[in-house]
C-alpha positions in Angstrom: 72.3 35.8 -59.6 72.5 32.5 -58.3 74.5 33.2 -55.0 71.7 36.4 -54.2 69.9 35.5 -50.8 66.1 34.2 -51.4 64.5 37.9 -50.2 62.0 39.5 -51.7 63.1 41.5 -55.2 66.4 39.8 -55.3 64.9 36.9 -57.1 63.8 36.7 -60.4 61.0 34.5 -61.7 60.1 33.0 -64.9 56.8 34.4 -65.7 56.9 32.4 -69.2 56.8 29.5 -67.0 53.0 27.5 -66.9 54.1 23.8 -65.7 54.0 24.0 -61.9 52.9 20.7 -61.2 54.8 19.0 -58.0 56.5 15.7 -58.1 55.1 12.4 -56.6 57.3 11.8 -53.1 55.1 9.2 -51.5 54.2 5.9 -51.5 52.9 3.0 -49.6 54.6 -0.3 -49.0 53.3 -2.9 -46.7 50.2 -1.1 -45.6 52.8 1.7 -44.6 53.4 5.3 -45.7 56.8 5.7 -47.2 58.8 9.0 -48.2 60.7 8.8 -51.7 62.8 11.2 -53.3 61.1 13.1 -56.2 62.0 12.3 -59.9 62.0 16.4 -60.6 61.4 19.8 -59.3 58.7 22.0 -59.2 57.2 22.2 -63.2 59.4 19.0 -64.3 62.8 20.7 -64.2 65.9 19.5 -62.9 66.8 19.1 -59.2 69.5 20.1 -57.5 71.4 17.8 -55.0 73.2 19.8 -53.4 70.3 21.4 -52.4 67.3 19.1 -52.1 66.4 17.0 -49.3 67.9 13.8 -48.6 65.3 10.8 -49.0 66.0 7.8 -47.8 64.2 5.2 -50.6 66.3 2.0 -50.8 65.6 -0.8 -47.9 69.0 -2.6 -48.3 70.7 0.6 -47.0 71.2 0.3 -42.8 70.4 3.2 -42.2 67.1 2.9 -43.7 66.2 -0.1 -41.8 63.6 1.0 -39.0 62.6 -1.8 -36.0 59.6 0.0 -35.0 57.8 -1.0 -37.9 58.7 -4.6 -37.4 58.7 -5.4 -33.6 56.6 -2.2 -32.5 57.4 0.2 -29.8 59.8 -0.3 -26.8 58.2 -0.8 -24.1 59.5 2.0 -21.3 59.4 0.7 -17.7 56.1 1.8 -16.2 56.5 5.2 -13.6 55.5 4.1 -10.1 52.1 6.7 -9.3 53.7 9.3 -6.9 51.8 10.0 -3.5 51.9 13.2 -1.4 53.4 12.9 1.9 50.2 13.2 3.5 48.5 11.2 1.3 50.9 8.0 2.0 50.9 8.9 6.1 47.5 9.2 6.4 46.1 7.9 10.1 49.6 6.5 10.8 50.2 7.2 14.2 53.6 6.3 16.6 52.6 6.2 20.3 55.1 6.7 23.0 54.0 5.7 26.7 55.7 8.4 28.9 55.6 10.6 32.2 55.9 14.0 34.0 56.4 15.4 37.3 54.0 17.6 38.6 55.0 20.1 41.2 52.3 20.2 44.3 52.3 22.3 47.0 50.1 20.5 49.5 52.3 17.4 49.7 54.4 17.5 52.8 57.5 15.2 52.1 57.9 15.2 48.6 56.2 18.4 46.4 55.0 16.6 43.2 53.5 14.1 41.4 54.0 11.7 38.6 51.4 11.4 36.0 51.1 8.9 33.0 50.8 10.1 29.5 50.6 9.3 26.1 52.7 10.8 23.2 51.1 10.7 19.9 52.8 11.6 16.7 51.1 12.0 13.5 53.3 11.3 10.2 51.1 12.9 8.1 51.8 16.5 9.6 54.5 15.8 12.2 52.5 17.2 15.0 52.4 16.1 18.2 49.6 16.1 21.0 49.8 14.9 24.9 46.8 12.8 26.3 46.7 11.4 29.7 44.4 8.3 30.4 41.6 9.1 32.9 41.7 7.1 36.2 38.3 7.2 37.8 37.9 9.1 41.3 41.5 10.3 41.0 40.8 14.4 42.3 41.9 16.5 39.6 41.3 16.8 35.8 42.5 14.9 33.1 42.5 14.1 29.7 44.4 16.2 26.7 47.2 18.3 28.2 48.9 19.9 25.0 46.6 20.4 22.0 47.6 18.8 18.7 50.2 21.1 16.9 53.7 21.4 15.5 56.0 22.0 18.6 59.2 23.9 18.6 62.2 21.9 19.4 64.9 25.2 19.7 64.5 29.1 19.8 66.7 28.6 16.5 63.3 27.3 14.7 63.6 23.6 14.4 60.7 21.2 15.1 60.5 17.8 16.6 60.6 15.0 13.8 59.4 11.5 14.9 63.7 10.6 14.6 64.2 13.1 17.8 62.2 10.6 19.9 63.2 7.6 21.3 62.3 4.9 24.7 64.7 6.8 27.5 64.8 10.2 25.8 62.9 13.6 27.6 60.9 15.6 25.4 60.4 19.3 26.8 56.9 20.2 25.1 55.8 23.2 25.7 57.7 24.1 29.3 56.8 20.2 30.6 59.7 18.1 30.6 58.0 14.5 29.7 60.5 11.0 29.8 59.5 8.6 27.5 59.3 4.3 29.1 58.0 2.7 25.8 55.9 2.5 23.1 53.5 0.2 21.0 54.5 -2.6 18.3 53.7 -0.6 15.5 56.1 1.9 16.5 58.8 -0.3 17.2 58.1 -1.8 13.9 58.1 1.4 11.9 61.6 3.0 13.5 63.0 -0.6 12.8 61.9 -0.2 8.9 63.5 3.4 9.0 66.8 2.3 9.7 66.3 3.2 14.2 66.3 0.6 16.6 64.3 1.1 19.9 65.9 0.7 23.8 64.1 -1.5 25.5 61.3 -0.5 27.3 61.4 1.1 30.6 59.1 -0.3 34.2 56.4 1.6 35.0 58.1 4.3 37.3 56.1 5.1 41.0 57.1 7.3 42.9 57.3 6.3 46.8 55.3 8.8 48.5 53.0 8.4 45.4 52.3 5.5 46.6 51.8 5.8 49.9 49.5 8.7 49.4 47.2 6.7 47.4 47.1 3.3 50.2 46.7 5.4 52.9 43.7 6.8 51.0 41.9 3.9 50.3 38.0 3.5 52.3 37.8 0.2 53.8 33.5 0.1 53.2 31.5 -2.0 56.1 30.2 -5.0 55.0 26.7 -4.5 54.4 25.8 -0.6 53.7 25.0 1.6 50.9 28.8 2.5 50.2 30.0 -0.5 50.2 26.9 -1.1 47.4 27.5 2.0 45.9 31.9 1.2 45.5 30.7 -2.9 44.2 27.8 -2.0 41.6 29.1 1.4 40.7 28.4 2.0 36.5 26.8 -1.6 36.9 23.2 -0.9 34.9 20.7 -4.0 34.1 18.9 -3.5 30.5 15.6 -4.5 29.4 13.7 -4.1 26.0 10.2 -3.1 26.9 7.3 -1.9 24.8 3.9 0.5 25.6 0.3 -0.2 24.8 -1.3 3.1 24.5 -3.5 1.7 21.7 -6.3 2.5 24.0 -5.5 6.3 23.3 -6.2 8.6 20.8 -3.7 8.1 18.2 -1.8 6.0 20.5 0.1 2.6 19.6 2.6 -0.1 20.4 6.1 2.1 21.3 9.5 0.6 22.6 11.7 1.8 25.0 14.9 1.0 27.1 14.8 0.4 30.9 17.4 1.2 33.0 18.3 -0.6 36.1 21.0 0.8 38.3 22.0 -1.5 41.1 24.3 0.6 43.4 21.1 2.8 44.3 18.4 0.6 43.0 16.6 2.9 40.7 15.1 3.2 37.6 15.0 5.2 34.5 12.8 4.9 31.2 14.3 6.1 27.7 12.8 7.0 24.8 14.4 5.9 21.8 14.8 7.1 18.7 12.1 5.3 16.6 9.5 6.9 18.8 10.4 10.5 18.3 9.0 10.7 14.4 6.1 13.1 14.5 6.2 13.7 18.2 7.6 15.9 20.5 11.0 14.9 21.7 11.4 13.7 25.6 14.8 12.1 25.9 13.7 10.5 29.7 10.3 9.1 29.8 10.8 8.5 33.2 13.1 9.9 35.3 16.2 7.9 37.3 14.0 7.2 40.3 13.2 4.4 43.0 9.9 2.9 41.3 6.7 1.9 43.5 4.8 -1.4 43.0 1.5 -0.7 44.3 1.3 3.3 43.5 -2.2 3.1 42.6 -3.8 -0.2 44.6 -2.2 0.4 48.2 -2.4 -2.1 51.0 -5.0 -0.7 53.2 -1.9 -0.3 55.9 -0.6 1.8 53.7 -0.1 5.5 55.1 -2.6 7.8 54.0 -0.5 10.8 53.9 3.2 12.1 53.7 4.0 12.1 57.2 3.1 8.7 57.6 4.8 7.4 55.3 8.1 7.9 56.0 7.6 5.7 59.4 6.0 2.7 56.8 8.1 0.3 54.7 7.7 1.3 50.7 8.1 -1.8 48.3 10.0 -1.2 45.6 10.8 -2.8 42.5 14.4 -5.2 42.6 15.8 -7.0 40.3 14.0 -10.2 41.0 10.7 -8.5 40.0 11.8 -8.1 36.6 11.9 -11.3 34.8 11.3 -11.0 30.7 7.5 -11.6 29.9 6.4 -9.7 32.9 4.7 -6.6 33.4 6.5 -3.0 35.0 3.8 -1.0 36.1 5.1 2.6 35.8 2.6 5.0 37.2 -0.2 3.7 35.2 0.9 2.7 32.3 2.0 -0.4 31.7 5.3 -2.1 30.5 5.6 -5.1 28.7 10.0 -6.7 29.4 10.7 -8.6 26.0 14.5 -8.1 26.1 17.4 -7.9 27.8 21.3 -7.7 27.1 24.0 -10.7 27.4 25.3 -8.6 31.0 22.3 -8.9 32.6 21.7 -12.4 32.0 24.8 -13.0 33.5 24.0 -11.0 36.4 21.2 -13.0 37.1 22.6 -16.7 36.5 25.8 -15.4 39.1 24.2 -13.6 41.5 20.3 -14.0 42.1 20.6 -17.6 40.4 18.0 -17.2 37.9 17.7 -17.3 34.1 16.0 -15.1 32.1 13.5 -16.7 29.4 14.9 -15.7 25.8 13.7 -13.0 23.7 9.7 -12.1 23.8 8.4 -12.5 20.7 5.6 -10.0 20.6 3.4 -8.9 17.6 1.2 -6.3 17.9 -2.3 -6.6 16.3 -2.6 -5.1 12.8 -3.9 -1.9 12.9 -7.5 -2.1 11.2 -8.5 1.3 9.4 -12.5 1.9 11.5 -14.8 1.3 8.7 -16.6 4.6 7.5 -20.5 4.8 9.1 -22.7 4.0 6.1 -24.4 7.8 5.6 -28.1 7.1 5.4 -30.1 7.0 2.1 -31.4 10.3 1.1 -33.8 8.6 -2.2 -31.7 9.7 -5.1 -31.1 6.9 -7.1 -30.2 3.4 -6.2 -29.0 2.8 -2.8 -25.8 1.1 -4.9 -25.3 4.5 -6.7 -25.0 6.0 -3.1 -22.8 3.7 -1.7 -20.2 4.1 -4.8 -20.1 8.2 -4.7 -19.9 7.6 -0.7 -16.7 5.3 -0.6 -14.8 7.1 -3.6 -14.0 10.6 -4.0 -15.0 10.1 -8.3 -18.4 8.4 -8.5 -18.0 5.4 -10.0 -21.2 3.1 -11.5 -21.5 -0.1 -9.2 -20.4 -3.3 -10.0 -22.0 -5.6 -12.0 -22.3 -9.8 -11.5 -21.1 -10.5 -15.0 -21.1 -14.3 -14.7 -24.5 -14.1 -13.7 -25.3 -11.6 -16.7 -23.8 -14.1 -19.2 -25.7 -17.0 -18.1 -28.9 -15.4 -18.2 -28.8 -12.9 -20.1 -32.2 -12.3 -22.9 -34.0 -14.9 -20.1 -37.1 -13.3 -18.2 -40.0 -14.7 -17.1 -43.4 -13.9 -17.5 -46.3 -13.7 -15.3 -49.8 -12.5 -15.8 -51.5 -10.7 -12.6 -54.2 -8.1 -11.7 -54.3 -4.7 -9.6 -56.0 -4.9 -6.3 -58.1 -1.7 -6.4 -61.3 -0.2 -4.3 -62.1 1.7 -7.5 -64.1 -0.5 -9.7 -62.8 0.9 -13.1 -59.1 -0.9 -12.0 -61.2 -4.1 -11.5 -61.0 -5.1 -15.2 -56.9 -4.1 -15.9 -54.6 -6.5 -16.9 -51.4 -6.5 -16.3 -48.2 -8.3 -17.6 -44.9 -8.6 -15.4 -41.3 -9.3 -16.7 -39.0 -10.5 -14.5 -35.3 -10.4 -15.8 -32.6 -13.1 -15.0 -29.9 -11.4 -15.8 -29.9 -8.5 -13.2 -33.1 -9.0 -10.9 -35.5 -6.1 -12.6 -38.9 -5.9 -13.2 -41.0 -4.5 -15.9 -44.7 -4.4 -15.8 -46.7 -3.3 -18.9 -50.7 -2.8 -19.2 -52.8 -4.5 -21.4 -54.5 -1.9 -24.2 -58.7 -1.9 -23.2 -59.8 -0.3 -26.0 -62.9 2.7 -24.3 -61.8 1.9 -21.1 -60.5 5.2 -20.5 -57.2 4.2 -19.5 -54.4 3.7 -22.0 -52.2 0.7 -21.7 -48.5 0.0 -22.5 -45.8 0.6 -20.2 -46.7 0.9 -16.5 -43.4 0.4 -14.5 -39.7 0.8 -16.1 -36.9 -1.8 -15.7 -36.1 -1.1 -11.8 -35.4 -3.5 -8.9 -38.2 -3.2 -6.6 -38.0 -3.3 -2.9 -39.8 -5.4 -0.4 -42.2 -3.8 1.6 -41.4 -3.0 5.0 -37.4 -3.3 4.3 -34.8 -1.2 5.4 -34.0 1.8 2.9 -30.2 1.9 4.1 -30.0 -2.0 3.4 -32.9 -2.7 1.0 -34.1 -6.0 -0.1 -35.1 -7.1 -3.3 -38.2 -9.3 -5.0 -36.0 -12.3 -6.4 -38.0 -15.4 -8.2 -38.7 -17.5 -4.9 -41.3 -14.5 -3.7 -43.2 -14.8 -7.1 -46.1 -17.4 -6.5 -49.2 -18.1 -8.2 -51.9 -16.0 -6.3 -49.9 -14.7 -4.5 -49.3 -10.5 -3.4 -46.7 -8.2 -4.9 -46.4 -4.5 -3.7 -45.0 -2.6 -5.6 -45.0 1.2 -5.5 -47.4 0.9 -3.1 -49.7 -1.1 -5.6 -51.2 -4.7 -4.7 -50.6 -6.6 -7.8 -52.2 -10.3 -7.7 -50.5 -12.9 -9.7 -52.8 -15.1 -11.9 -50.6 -16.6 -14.1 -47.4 -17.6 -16.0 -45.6 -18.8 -18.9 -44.9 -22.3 -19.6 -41.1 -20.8 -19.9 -41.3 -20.4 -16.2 -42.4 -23.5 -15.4 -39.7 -25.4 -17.4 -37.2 -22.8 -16.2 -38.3 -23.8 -12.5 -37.7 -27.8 -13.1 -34.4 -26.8 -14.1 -32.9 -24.8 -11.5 -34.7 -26.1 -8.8 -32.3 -24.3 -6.3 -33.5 -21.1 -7.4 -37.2 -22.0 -6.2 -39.1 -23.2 -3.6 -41.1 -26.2 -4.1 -44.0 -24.1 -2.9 -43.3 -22.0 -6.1 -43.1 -24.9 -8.3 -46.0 -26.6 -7.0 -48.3 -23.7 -7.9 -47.2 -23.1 -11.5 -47.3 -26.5 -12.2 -50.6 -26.7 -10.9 -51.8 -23.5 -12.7 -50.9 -25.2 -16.8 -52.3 -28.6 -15.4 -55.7 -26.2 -15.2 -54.5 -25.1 -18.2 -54.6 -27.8 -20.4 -50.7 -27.5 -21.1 -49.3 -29.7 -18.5 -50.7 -34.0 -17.9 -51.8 -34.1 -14.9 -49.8 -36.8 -12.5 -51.5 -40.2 -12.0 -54.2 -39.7 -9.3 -54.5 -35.7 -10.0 -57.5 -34.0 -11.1 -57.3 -31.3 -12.9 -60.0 -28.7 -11.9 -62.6 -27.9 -14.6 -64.6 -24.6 -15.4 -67.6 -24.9 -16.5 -68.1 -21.6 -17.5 -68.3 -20.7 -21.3 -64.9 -19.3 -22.3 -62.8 -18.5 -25.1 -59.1 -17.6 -25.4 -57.0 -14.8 -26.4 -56.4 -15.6 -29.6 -60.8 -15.6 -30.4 -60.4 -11.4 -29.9 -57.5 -11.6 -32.5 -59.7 -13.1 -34.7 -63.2 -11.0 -33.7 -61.2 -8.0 -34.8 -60.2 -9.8 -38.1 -63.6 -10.7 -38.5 -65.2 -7.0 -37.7 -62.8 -5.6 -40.9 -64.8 -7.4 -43.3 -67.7 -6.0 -42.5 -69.1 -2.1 -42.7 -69.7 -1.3 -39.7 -67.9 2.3 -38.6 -65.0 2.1 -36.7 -67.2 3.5 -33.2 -69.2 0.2 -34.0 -66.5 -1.9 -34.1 -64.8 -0.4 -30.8 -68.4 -0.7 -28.7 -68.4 -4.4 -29.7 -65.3 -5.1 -28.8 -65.6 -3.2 -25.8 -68.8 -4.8 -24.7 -66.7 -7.8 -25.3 -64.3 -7.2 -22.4 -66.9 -5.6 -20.2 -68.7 -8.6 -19.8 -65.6 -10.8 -19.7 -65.5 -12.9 -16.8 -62.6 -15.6 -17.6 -59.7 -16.0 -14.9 -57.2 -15.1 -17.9 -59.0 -12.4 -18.9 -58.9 -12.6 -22.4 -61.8 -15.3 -23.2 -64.9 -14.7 -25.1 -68.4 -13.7 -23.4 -71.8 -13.5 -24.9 -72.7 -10.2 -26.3 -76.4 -9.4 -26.3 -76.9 -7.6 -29.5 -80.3 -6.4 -28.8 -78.7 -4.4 -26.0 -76.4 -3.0 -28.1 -78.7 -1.8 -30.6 -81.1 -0.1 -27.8 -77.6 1.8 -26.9 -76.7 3.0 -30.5 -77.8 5.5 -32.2 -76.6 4.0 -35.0 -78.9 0.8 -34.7 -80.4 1.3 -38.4 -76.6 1.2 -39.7 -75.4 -1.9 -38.1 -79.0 -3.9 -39.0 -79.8 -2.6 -42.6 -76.3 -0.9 -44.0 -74.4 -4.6 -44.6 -73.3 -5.5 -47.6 -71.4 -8.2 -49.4 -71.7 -11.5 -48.2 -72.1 -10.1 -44.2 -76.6 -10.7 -43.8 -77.7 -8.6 -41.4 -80.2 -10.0 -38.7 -83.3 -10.7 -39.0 -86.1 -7.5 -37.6 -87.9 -9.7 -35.5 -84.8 -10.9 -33.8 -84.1 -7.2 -32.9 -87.2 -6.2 -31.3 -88.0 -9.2 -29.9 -88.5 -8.4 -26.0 -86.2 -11.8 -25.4 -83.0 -11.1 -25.0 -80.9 -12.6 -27.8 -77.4 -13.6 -27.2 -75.0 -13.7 -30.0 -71.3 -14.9 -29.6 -68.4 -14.9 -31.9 -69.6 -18.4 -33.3 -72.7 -17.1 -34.5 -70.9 -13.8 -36.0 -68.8 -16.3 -37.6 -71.6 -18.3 -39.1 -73.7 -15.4 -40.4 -70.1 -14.9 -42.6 -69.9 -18.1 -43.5 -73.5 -17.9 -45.0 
């Protein structure tokens, strides 16, 4: 059973067998993965020699032994990169310098001609092209005579190879039989590295008649004339840098261009260049090559006055000693500013004319400066500011605000009392209180409360900044501190408001920002609290006195304190205190002023009430007092007393 091949049914298994664990074969040694032989088969049973696989377990054996692992890889010689052959040839070039024979009818000794050409190999392809160098005014066409291309060398198939050329060798390409004289260094060079060494180079072969031919050809020019100009200054050009204002225009601006002097006919072209052409139309010749006029538009008065005529006159023209860098071309109106010119034409004007040209112009056009937008007039919604700030951005945006001068004086205003100038007598006795804000110029006026007056008080203008009278709306001014005086005129909303007085905070507020204020200003507030009582007078001052009786503001505080303790009704109360400011003639207008009782009772209906129904420690007046035919005055004083008692 043992010498059956291992196919499928000739082997026979132990199924009794459960142990089929596999033996431990590697290890690692020296950070290295090492193969060992295994102590036992499959399931622990014996192995067979004959048949297992060799491992190779004990270091001291040579075989064993391994260099890799202790000196590392060999290190193979690196493989030079490999290059196609077109790829290592590229734009290498061998030139040959050569000539043919052309055959030509119309020459009467000899029918040809020789012509000079250059042979051009290219290594990268091995094809070969023909170019002959132009000579200027020679009388037929030159340039490439056989196209670049691979070029037969036999019918059998074979092409020219850069060996089959050499200094003496002919060439037949393409039906022309071409003999080559020489070549250039790098040639040489290059068939000297490939193992061929050049001939020498031939002379420049001429062929007699050739010659000849072209002597007896040659124009012997007179002296002075245009073709002896013409054959002298031929391709000879004079360039200038020069730049066009046509800021004037509409949508016009500074513009450079190239001027063009031709000296074998003496005329002149403009160019455009390319800078200009971006967003315009494109005119390669702003001016064509023409003979240019000085005076086109301010003749002489000799000048011919039409066509005929002037063809017998002399025309000046422009020549090159009219144009000198930092001078003007004028070129049928418009006008040309030279700033430059090139090293050839300085030259030409040191050797031949004898004059230098300046050096470079340095011009700088003016800024362009957007046109500031015309202001649109003020239509009366809001602020004049508000309009300005949806006028110059496209968002509305709130104007700007002085901060510094909003943290300096900000929760300062200043008070002043003042009075309505009115026709109507009912305004005669309003009082008025105006608030004048540091912090951002506004005003506030409020209304005193006079109680039966028939006006109610409290707020009479809003925070607003008030114009000046007789200002411009567009450009408005504003009532600042120095136009608030001490008896002097504010109108506001087309109201006259007379100021009368002030706060001592204004005063003190003054002496310490005198810049603010004219002395004018100062002068009459002082003056006003010197009246007053609250300032000294200055040595040698005197204040003015009034002799009228008068009381202050705080004796109507107290009238109405007094009045509660009484029992009078509240329409009593409100007709006394009324009466009170009716007949209140004080230049504060809050003092005290006699009220005659009597008067008052003759007016009430209630007269009975306010004489006999008081009780407590209030007395009423004595009966004979009231219908006595004199008038009796009381005053707060007394009303005071008759509580007292």
């Amino acid at each position: 059973m043992e010498g059956l091949p291992k196919l499928p049914g000739l082997q026979i298994e132990d199924h009794t067998k459960q142990n089929h664990h596999l033996s431990h074969s590697l290890t690692i040694r020296n950070g290295y993965c090492v193969a060992e032989e295994p102590a036992c088969a499959i399931g622990g049973a014996g192995i067979f020699r004959d048949q297992a696989v060799q491992f190779i377990s004990k270091t001291d054996d040579p075989l064993a032994y391994d260099p890799i692992l202790t000196y590392g890889c060999i290190r193979k010689p690196q493989v030079p990169p490999f290059y196609p052959h077109f790829v290592q040839y590229d734009k290498m070039i061998l030139t040959f310098r050569g000539y043919f024979r052309q055959q030509v009818a119309e020459l009467p000794e000899d029918a040809n001609r020789i012509r000079y050409v250059n042979i051009l190999y290219f290594l990268e392809d091995d094809t070969i092209t023909v170019l002959e160098p132009q000579i200027q005014n020679s009388g037929f066409p030159q340039g490439r005579i056989i196209r670049r291309s691979r070029i037969m060398k036999n019918p059998s198939g074979e092409f020219y190879t850069w060996k089959d050329i050499n200094i003496g060798s002919q060439l037949n390409l393409n039906g022309i039989n071409f003999h080559v004289t020489g070549c250039d260094p790098f040639t040489r060079e290059f068939m000297l590295s490939q193992g061929i060494e050049l001939q020498e180079p031939e002379a420049q072969y001429t062929h007699p008649v050739y010659a000849e031919t072209i002597g007896a050809s040659e124009i012997k020019p007179q002296a002075d004339g245009k073709l002896r100009r013409f054959l002298d200054y031929q391709g000879k050009v004079l360039h200038f840098d020069c730049v066009l204002d046509e800021s004037d225009r509409p949508g016009g601006t500074y513009m450079t261009y190239k001027l063009f002097y031709y000296l074998e006919d003496d005329t002149i072209s403009i160019k455009e260049l390319k800078e200009n052409r971006e967003g315009r139309d494109r005119f390669p010749l702003l001016l064509k090559r023409t003979r240019l006029e000085k005076n086109l538009h301010h003749p002489p008065v000799e000048y011919p006055s039409n066509e005929r005529d002037r063809e017998d006159r002399s025309v000046d023209y422009y020549t090159p000693s009219d144009l000198m860098i930092g001078e003007i071309v004028s070129v049928y109106g418009r006008q040309f500013l030279l700033i430059d010119c090139d090293e050839f034409t300085r030259q030409y004007y040191e050797r031949v004319l004898k004059k230098r040209q300046r050096e470079r112009f340095i011009f700088h056009p003016p800024k362009k400066v957007a046109p500031k937008p015309n202001i649109p007039p003020y239509l009366g919604l809001g602020t004049p500011e508000d309009s300005l700030a949806s006028h110059f951005n496209l968002v509305a945006k709130p104007p700007k605000k002085d901060i510094i001068n909003y943290l300096q004086n900000v929760n300062k205003y200043l008070r002043y009392g003042c009075s309505l100038e009115s026709p109507y007598p009912e305004d005669r006795n309003r009082k008025f209180i105006l608030q004048f804000c540091l912090s951002d110029g506004t005003i506030t006026i409020m209304e005193l409360k006079i109680p039966n007056s028939g006006i109610m008080g409290g707020r009479f203008l809003t925070s607003q900044r008030v114009w000046k009278p007789g200002c411009d709306p567009h450009q408005p001014e504003y009532y600042t501190p120095k136009d608030i005086l001490i008896n002097s005129t504010l109108t506001i909303n087309s109201h006259r408001f007379t100021i009368s007085s002030a706060d001592l905070y204004v005063y003190r507020y003054m002496r310490e920002h005198p810049e603010l204020f004219t002395d004018e200003a100062i002068d009459s507030v002082r003056k006003y609290h010197v009246a007053e009582g609250n300032l000294r007078p200055e040595p040698g001052e005197t204040p003015k006195t009034d002799t009228t009786p008068r009381q202050t503001c705080n004796e109507l505080t107290e009238l109405e304190k007094a009045l509660k303790d009484t029992n009078l009704c509240d329409r009593e109360k409100d007709q006394f205190i009324g009466k009170y400011h009716e007949n209140d003639k004080v230049k504060d207008g809050l003092p005290g002023q006699e009220v005659d009782i009597a008067e008052l009772r003759r007016t009430d209906a209630c007269e009975e009430k306010f004489v006999g129904k008081v009780s407590g420690d209030f007395h009423s007046i004595p009966a004979k007092e009231s219908i006595s035919p004199e008038r009796k005055t009381v005053t707060f004083g007394d009303i005071a007393a008759e509580k007292d008692t």
